[in-house]
Structures are given as structure tokens and as C-alpha cells.
N, C-alpha and C positions, 0 to 999 in steps of 0.2 A: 593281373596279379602275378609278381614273379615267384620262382619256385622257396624263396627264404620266407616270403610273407604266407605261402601258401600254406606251407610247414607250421608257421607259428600259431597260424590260428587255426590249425588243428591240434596244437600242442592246447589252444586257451581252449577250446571244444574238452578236453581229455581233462584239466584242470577242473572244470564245471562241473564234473562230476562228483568233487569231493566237497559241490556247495551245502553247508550247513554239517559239514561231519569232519573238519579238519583243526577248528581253533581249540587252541589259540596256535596254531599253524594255520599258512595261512596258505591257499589252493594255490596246487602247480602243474604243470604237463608237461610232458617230455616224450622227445620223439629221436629214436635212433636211428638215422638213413644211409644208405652205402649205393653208390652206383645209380642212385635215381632211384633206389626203392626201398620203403618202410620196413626194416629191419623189426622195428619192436618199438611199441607205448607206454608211455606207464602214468599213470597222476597217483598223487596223493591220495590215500583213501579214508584215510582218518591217525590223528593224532596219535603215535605213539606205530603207525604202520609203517614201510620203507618208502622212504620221500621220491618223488616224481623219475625223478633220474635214475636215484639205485633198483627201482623197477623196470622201467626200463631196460637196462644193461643189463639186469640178469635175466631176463628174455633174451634177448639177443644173444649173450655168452660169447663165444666168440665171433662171432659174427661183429661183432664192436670195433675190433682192432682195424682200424684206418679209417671209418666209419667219423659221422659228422652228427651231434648230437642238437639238439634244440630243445629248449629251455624255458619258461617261461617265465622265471625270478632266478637272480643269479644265486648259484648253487652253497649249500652251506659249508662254511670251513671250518667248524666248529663241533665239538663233541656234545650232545644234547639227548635226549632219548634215544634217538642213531646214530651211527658213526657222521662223521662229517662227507656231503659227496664228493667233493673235490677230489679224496684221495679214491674214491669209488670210480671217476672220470679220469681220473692217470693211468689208474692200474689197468683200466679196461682200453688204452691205446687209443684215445676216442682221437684226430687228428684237429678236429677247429668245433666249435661248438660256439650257438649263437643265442643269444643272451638277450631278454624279451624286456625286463628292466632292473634294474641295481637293487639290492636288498635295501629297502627302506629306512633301516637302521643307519645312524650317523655312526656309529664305533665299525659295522660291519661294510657300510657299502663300497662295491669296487675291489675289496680282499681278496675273494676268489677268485675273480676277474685278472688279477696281478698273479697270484698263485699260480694259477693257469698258464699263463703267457709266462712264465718263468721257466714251465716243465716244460716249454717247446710247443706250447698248445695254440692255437692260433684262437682268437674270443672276438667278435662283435658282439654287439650290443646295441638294442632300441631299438623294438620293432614292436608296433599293437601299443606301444606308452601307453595313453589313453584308457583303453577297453582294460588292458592288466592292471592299471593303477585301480581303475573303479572297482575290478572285483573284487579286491584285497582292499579295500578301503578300509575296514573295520580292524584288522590285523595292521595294517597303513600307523593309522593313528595311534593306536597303545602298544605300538612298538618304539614310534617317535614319544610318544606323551606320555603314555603309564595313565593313560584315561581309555575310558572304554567309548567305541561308535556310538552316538543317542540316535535314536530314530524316534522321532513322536509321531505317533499315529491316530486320527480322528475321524469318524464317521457322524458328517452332520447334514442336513437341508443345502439347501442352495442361500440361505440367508444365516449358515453358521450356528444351526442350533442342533442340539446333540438328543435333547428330551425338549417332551412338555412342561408347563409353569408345572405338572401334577407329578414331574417325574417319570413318564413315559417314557422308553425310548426302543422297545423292541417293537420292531423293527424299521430304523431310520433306514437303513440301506437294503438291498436286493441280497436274496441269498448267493446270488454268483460273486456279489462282494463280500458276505461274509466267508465262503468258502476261499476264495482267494486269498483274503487274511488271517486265515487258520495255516494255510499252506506257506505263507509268506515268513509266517512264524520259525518255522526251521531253522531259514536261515544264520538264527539270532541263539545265543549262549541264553539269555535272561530273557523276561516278559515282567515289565513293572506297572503296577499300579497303586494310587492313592487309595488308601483303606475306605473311601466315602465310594468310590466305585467297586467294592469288595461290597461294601454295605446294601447298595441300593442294586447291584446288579446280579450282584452274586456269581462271578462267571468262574468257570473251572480253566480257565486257559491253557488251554490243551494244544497241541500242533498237529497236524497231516501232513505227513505220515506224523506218528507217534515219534516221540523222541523228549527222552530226559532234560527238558527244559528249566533251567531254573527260574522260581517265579519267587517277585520281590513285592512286599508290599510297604506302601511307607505310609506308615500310622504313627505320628507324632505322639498321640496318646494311648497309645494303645488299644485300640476300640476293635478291632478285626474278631468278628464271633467266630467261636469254635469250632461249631459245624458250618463252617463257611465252605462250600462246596470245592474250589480249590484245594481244598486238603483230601479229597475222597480220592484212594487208588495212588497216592502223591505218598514218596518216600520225605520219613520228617528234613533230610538234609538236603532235600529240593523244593523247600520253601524259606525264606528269609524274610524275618521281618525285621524293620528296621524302624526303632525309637526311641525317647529322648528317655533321662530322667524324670519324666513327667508319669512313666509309668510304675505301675504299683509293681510291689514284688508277687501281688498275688498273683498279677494278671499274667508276667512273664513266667511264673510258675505252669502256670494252666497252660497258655498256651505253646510253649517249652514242650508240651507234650506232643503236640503237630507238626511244630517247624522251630529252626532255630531262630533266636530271639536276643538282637543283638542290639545294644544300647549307643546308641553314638552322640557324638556333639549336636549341639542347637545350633540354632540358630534363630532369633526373632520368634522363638518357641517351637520352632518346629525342626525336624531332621534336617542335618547342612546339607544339602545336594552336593554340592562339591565333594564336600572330604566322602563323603558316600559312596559318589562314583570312584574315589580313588582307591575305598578300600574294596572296592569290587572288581576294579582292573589289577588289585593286590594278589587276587584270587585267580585269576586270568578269564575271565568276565571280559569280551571285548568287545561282543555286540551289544547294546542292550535296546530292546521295543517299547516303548512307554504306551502303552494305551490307555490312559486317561488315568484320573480323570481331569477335568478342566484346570484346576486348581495345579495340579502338578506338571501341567503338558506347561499352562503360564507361568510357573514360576521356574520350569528348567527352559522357556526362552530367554524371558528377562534375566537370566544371570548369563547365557551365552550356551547352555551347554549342550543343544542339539546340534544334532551335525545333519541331520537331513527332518524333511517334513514330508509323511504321507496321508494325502488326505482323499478320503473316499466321499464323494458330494452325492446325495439323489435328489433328483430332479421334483424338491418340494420346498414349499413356504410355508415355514411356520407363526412367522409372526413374533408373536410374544412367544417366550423358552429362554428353555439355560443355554447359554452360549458353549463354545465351544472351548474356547480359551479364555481363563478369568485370572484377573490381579496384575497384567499389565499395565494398567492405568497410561496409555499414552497420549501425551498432549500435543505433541507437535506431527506433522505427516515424516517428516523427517528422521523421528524415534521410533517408527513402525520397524517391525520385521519382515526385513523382504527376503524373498528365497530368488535364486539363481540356477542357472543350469536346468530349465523347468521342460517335464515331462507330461504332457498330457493324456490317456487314452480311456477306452471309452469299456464298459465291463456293462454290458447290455443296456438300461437304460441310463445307466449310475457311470459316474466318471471320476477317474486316479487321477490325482494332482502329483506328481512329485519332486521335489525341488529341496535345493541344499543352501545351507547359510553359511 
């Protein structure tokens, strides 16, 4: 490995640390070197803190001046919550600075880049593509699309069933997978569920660590009980429900008093997924988790709008059960959904699927 790649992926190490606390920014790392040695680091630490570079450099302080910066998304030239870094990267004398990938954005990419090499500054660019495009993926997309990352998430048997005919289903998978899924949650702005898995499961969707998640649930009719456990210790503006005109004034009255209670378009009688997700990327909503239930995980493949699928499998048959995925109806092998880019591993007895569409 030579010493630029060696750099960068300690810059993408230093980025990882502002995983689940940076969007809707989106994780960076930065490393200031002089003479063959690590002047000063910095990443991203959360939304609204001093972006990867401008920490960096002001550790270093003068120490910067002729010094060689590395970067892991090319730097912002724009005024936004912080000043823009670019002018943070001139002022500090940094002499070539190397550039890990392009700002995702079609209006932004390359700007800096040219800024840069204007002021005398020497810029490469493209090192780690790959591994930096996957991290930022979620920021990736609702920066190009003004849609938010789906991730559907399911925990079923080895033959795709999530409950018994009776409605069982504590516990299909191993506690090392449910803890993993609690942890995984971070990650993510949002946690959504269909009101029918509120109903029958009741779950308070929490994350570890703790952190201000917001949780969505989409009840077409409104049917989501009021002391539904989700709302216990939950701020009212960190729950969202989302449904049609189908519901009463009483109902969104009452429950108006838990969570906000927002009325959107139909569709085929029920919440538009679409325009849904788009008024929650409005919000800056970029992750979002779907964990169940089946009805909702299938009707946001059949319209297209997951972008990865995680699935936790334990090593049992059920037989007869509710499936995991319902209302795709597909006829042909050729209308299935297939996932790509597939990850396997193994969580004691229980094994992770994961794979992108």
C-alpha cells in the first residue's frame, strides 16, 4: 500500500466515526501531513459541528502551512451551517490536498476541486471510490434525488416466515440478532412501520446506543392505539404518523396528542409511499429502516423503492405462517426481485443476508 492510499484510509477510519450522527451530512475524515508525519485529524462529528478539514487544520494551526491535506469527499465551497472549507484550505497554506471522491451533487461536483487548482493548489482525486461511495450512500442518494435510502429489514425462518398461522413470532431469530438490529438502527434518521405490526407486536423501537430516532408509522386508517408502547419516554415530535383521509377527526385529534399526525395522498386507499418518502426527504429524512410489516416491506419493493434488503434468516422451518413479504403477486421468475452485490455472514447460529436492488 502506498503512502496516499495509506493516508486515505485512515482518513475513511476517522470519517466512521461520525457514523449515525452526521445527516443529513454526510461522514468525512481528514488528515493533515507534513514531512512524512501526521500533523492533525479531524472528521465530522455531528451535523451542525466543524466539517472534517476545518478540524483538522485548526489542530494543526500553523503547522498547515506547506503541509499536504487528505480528504475524504471533496471539500465544501459553499456557505451552509459552516463557512465553506475551501476558503478554510487556502487560508491555511495547505500546498496539494488529495481528494477521496467528488461531491455527489450534479450542481456541486468538481467546484472545489477547480477553486482549488485556481489558488495554486495542486488536487488529485479518486482513491477508496468504492468503500467512500458505500459509506455515504444514504446522503449519496437524497442529495442526487431528494428521496431518502430504504432499507427493508426482515427476520424470518429459513423458509421466509416471520410468525405462526396464530401470530407468533417472539422470537424467530437469536438474541445476538436481535441486538445487532437494535445497534444497526443508529445508523438510520427514521424506523418505519405498518400500523398492523404496531398492533400485533407492539414494539417500542428503540436503538443502542440511545439516540433521537425518528419513528414513522403508516396507518392508512388510522388504527395505531394510544398507549402503544412506542410512545413511552418518546418526544410527541419524534413520532409521525402518516394517513389518509380515511381518518376521523376524532382519531387524529386523540392521537395528535402522542405524535404528529399527518394526513397525505392515497393511493389505492392507502398512504402513497412515494410522495411520502418524498415529503420526508423534505425534512431531511435520508436514511430510513422499514421493519415490517410484510405488507409494507412488499408494497415498497413492488413500486421500486428500496435501495438495499436486510435479512436476518434462523436456521428453522415453519411450514405453514405468515410470510415475510406480501402483495407482490409475481407470475413470472423473471418479475422477481433480485438483490445484487450480496453479503453473507453468520451471527451465531442465525445468518445476515445483505444485498441491494
Amino acid at each position: 500500500m502506498n503512502d496516499h492510499l495509506f493516508y486515505m484510509h485512515r482518513a475513511y477510519e476517522l470519517a466512521a466515526k461520525g457514523w449515525g450522527r452526521t445527516s443529513p451530512n454526510p461522514m468525512v475524515g481528514a488528515i493533515v501531513v507534513k514531512n512524512g508525519k501526521v500533523m492533525a485529524e479531524g472528521w465530522h462529528a455531528r451535523c451542525g459541528a466543524d466539517h472534517a478539514e476545518a478540524m483538522a487544520l485548526k489542530k494543526a494551526g500553523a503547522k498547515a502551512k506547506g503541509a499536504v491535506l487528505y480528504v475524504t469527499l471533496e471539500p465544501c465551497s459553499h456557505y451552509g451551517r459552516t463557512p465553506p472549507c475551501i476558503d478554510v484550505i487556502i487560508r491555511a497554506g495547505i500546498r496539494k490536498v488529495y481528494v477521496g471522491v467528488l461531491d455527489p451533487n450534479p450542481f456541486m461536483s468538481g467546484k472545489s476541486v477547480k477553486i482549488l487548482r485556481k489558488a495554486g493548489i495542486s488536487v488529485e482525486v479518486g482513491f477508496l471510490r468504492e468503500e467512500l461511495t458505500r459509506m455515504n450512500e444514504a446522503f449519496n442518494k437524497w442529495v442526487r434525488t431528494r428521496m431518502p435510502f430504504v432499507v427493508a429489514k426482515t427476520a424470518q425462518t429459513l423458509d421466509g416466515k416471520i410468525a405462526t398461522l396464530s401470530g407468533e413470532s417472539k422470537w424467530i431469530t437469536s438474541k445476538a440478532s436481535r441486538d445487532l438490529a437494535r445497534r444497526m438502527r443508529f445508523g438510520f434518521d427514521a424506523i418505519a412501520v405498518g400500523v398492523n405490526t404496531v398492533i400485533k407486536d407492539d414494539p417500542v423501537l428503540n436503538s443502542v446506543p440511545a439516540k433521537r430516532l425518528k419513528k414513522i408509522i403508516f396507518d392508512s386508517d388510522l388504527k395505531t392505539p394510544v398507549h402503544a408502547r412506542l410512545f413511552k419516554g418518546t418526544r410527541r415530535d419524534d413520532v409521525l404518523i402518516l394517513t389518509t383521509s380515511k381518518a376521523s377527526a376524532r382519531r387524529i385529534r386523540s392521537l395528535g396528542r402522542k405524535a404528529e399526525v399527518m394526513v397525505t395522498p392515497a393511493k389505492e386507499s392507502r398512504v402513497d409511499l412515494r410522495r411520502a418518502l418524498k415529503i420526508l426527504a423534505q425534512r431531511e429524512i435520508t436514511a430510513i429502516l422499514v421493519e415490517g410489516g410484510a405488507a409494507l416491506v412488499g408494497v415498497a419493493l413492488k413500486e421500486g423503492l428500496v435501495d438495499k434488503m436486510m435479512v436476518y434468516v434462523a436456521p428453522r422451518i415453519m411450514g405453514e405462517g405468515l410470510d415475510a413479504v406480501r402483495g407482490l403477486r409475481v407470475r413470472r421468475l423473471d418479475d422477481t426481485v433480485e438483490l445484487k452485490d450480496i453479503s453473507v455472514g453468520k451471527i451465531g447460529e442465525d445468518i445476515l443476508i445483505e444485498g441491494y436492488l
